[in-house]
N, C-alpha and C positions, 0 to 999 in steps of 0.2 A: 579481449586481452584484460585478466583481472590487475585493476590497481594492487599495490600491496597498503597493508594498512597502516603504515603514514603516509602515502601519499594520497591516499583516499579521505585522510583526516582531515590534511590540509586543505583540501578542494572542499570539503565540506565547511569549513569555518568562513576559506572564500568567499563560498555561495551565500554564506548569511549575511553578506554586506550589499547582496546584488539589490538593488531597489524596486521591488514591487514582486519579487523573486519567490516562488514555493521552491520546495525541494524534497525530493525522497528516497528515500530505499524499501527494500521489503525485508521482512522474513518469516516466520513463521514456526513454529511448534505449535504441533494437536495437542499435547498434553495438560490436562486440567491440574489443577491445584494452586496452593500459594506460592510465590516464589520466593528463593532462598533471601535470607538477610544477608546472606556472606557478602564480602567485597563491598559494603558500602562507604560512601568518603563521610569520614567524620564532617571533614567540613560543609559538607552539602548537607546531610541530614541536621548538620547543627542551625541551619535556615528553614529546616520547615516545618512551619508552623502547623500540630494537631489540632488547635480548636477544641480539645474536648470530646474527639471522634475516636468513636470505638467502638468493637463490635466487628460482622463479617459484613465485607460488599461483595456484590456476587454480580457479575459482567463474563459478559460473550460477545464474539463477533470479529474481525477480521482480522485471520491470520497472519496477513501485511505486517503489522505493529506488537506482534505478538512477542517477539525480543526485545523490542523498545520497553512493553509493559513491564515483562519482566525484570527488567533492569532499575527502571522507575519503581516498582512492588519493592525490592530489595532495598532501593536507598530510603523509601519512604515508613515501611515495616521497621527499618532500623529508628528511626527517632520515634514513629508513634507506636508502639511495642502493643500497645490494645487495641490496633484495628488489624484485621486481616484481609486479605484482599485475593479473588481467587475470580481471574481471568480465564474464561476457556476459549480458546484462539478458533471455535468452531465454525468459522468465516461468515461474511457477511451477511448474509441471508440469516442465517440461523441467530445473530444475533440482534439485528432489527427485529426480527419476531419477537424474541424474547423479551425485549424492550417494549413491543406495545400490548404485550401478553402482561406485561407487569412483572415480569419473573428475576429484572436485573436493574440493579441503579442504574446503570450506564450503558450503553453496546457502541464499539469500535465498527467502523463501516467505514468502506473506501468508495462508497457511493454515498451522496447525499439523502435525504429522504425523500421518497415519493410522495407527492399529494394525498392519496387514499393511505400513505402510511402516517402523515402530518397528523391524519384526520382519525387514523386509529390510537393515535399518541394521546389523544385529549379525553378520552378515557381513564387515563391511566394518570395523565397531568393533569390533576383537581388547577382547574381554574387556567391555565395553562397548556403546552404543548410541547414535542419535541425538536430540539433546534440542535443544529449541526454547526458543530466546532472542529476546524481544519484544528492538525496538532503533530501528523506526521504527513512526510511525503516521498518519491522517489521513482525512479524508473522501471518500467515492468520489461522484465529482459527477454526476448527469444532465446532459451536455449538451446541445446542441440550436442549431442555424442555422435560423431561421426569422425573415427579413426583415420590420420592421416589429415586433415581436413580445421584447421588454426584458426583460420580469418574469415570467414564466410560474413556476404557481404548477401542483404537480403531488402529487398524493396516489399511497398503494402501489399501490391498488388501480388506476388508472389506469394509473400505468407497467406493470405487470403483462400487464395487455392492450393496450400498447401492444407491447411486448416478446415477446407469444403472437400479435402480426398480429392482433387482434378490436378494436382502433382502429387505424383506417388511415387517418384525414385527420386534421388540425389542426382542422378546425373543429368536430370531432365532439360534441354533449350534453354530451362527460364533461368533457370540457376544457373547452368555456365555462360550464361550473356553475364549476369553480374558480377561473375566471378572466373574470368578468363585463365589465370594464371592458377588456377586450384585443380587437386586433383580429384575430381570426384566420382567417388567409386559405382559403381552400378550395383544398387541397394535400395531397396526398396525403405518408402518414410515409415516411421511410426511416428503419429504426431499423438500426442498424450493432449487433454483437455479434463478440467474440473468435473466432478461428479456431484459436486454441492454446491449451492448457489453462493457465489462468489462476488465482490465487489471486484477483485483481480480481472474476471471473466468478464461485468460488466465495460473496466477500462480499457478494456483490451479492444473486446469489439465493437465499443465507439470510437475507437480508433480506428478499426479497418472498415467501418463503417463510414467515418468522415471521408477517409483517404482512397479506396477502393470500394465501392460501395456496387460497382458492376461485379466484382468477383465475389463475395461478400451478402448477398444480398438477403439479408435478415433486420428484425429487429432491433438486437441487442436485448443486453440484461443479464441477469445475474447469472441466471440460467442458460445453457449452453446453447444451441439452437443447432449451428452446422452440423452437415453429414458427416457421417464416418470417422476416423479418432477413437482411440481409446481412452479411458478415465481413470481420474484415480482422486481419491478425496483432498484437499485443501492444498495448500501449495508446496507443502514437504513432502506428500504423496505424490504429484504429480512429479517434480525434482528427484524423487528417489528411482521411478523409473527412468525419466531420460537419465540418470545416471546409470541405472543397471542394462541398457538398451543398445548396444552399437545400431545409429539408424536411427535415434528415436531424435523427435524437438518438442518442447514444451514452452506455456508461458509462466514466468511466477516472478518474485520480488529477485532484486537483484543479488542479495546474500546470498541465495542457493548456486550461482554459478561460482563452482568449485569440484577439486576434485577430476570428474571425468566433462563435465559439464564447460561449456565456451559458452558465451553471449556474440549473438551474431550483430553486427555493425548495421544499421539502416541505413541506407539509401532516400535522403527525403526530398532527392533533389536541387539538395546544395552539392556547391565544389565537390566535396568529399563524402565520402560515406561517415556516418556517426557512431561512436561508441557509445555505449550504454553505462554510464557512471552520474554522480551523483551532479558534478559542473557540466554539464552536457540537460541531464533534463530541466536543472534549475534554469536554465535559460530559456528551456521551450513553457516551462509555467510563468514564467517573468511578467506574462500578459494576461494571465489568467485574469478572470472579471468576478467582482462577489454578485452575486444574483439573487442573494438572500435577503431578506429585509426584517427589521425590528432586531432579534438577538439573533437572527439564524446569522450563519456564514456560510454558504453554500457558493463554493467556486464553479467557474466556468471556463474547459479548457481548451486553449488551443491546438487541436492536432494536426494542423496543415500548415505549422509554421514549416517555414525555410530558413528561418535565419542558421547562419553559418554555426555548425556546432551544436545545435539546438538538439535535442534528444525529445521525440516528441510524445511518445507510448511510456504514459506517465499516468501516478495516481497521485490522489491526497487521502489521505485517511483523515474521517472526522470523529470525534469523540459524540457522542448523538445522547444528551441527557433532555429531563424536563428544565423549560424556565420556571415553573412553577408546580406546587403539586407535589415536590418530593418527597417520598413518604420519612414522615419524622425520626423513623429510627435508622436512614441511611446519610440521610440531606450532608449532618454534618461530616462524616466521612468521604462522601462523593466531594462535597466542597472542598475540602480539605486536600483529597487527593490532585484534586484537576487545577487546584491554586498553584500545588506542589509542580505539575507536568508543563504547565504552563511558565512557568516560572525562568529567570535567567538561567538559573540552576538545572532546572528540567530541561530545558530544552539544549542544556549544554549536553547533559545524557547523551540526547540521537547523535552529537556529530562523536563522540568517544564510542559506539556504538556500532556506528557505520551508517546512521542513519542523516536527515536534514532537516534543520531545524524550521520554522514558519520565519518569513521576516517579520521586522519589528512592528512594521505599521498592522500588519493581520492579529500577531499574537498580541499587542498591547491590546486590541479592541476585546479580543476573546477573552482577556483577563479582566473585562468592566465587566461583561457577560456574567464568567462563574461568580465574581462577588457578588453579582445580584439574584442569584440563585434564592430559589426558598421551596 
């Protein structure tokens, strides 16, 4: 059931009081370019500080944060008028490369960095390396178009073999065990999955991995791995199908359920089934653990919580620059910009947005971070 948006606003400002609390949403556009200046608040751009940065930044990588950027691009373009700043939301995979290929100040990733990618980083970071900075977060929603059909209520194990092809109708045992009262048609699934390597795809099936791991049983990673499914590129592509689809279910940021699109309720095992909003996952990251050490921050999540309400099929998206190493003619712009995102200001953005802001004790640490950038 989507919130509407104030009362989605409100649960998000909540969430930022939770103590020890991440929080997220998704969304996404593939579209390259700079985003517009329009709509930005005088009085926010009259707090942030250029530094003397100017010139183009050029960043890619997860489509998750890809409206959050956007929106942070337009308030930030509006006060410092000589830098530009040109996000391509090409998801995560694509923009970790890019970043240890050298090709980008920055790349957005809702996975942390991997060891052999840490160690590809210092190539590129003279003297230094790349470190991950939590900065957005939010729930990854099952969605699902299946006419007639409001509330569907779905446990791991379920989606798991719905996602491996060993449920392939709606009206299957497993699903009307959890959903006794629904009327579910005899229709065959189209489950939609990423064609591009994905930080979405990674969270997803560390989830169904932590939690169903018999139905399930792969790797994980950005890359897709389960049988059967169809694909479609980044997470507006894989949403625009289950939109056009009676029958179809997909995973992606929580923004895209809209329209023909419902997010199904999980089953984790408490009282109630869970809804998929932004106070519901901020509760299941509440325990999240930092596992990074020196400037990194690289979270650890828990996907087997049960606490009441808890929404547990959740991402963090990290802002992934060098601590050191950044080449002189972007440094002051990247710093400049991620001062800005980070900022009380910035991070007031995601909850006007739809998004969730980092609590105070993570994002004050990530603000010692970027100032000591070089």
């Amino acid at each position: 059931m989507k919130l509407q948006r104030k009362n989605r606003r409100a649960i998000a400002l909540g969430a930022l009081a939770v103590s020890g609390a991440l929080a997220l949403t998704a969304c996404g556009s593939d579209d390259t370019g700079t985003a517009s200046n329009g709509g930005a608040s005088s009085a926010a751009a009259g707090n942030i500080k250029c530094d003397d940065a100017s010139g183009q930044l050029l960043a890619d990588g997860s489509s998750a944060q890809k409206n959050a950027i956007d929106a942070w691009v337009a308030q930030f373009t509006a006060a410092c008028k000589d830098v530009q700043i040109n996000y391509k939301g090409g998801g995560s995979g694509a923009g970790v490369t890019a970043f240890t290929q050298g090709q980008v100040a920055f790349a957005g990733s809702d996975s942390a960095l991997k060891p052999d990618e840490v160690t590809a980083s210092k190539k590129i970071c003279s003297g230094g390396q790349g470190v991950n900075l939590p900065m957005v977060g939010g729930p990854i929603a099952v969605g699902y178009n299946v006419s007639g059909v409001d509330n569907l209520v779905l446990d791991a194990s379920t989606i798991a073999k719905i996602f491996d092809s060993k449920i392939t109708n709606w009206n299957d045992p497993a699903i009307k065990k959890l959903n006794p009262d629904a009327k579910l048609p005899d229709l065959k699934i189209q489950a939609f999955h990423r064609s591009d390597e994905s930080g979405t795809t990674d969270n997803f099936t560390k989830y169904l991995i932590a939690t169903a791991k018999k139905d399930f049983p792969y790797e994980g990673g950005k890359a897709w791995q389960a049988k059967g499914g169809q694909s479609a590129p980044q997470s507006s592509g894989v949403a625009q199908q289950v939109k056009q689809t009676n029958g179809a279910i997909g995973y992606f940021e929580l923004s895209y359920v809209k329209d023909n699109i419902k997010a199904a309720k999980l089953d984790t095992g408490a009282s109630a089934p869970v809804e998929a909003n932004i106070a519901n996952a901020t509760k299941a990251i509440a325990a999240a653990k930092r596992v990074g050490t020196g400037s990194d921050y690289a979270l650890q999540l828990d996907y087997n919580t049960k606490v009441e309400g808890a929404y547990p099929m959740v991402l963090v998206t990290y802002e992934i620059v060098c601590d050191k190493g950044n080449k002189s003619a972007t440094l002051p712009g990247t710093k400049a910009f991620l001062t800005y995102i980070a900022s009380e200001d910035g991070q007031k953005i995601l909850t006007e947005n739809d998004y969730a802001p980092m609590p105070e004790e993570i994002i004050t640490e990530v603000r010692k971070t970027i100032s000591n950038l070089s």
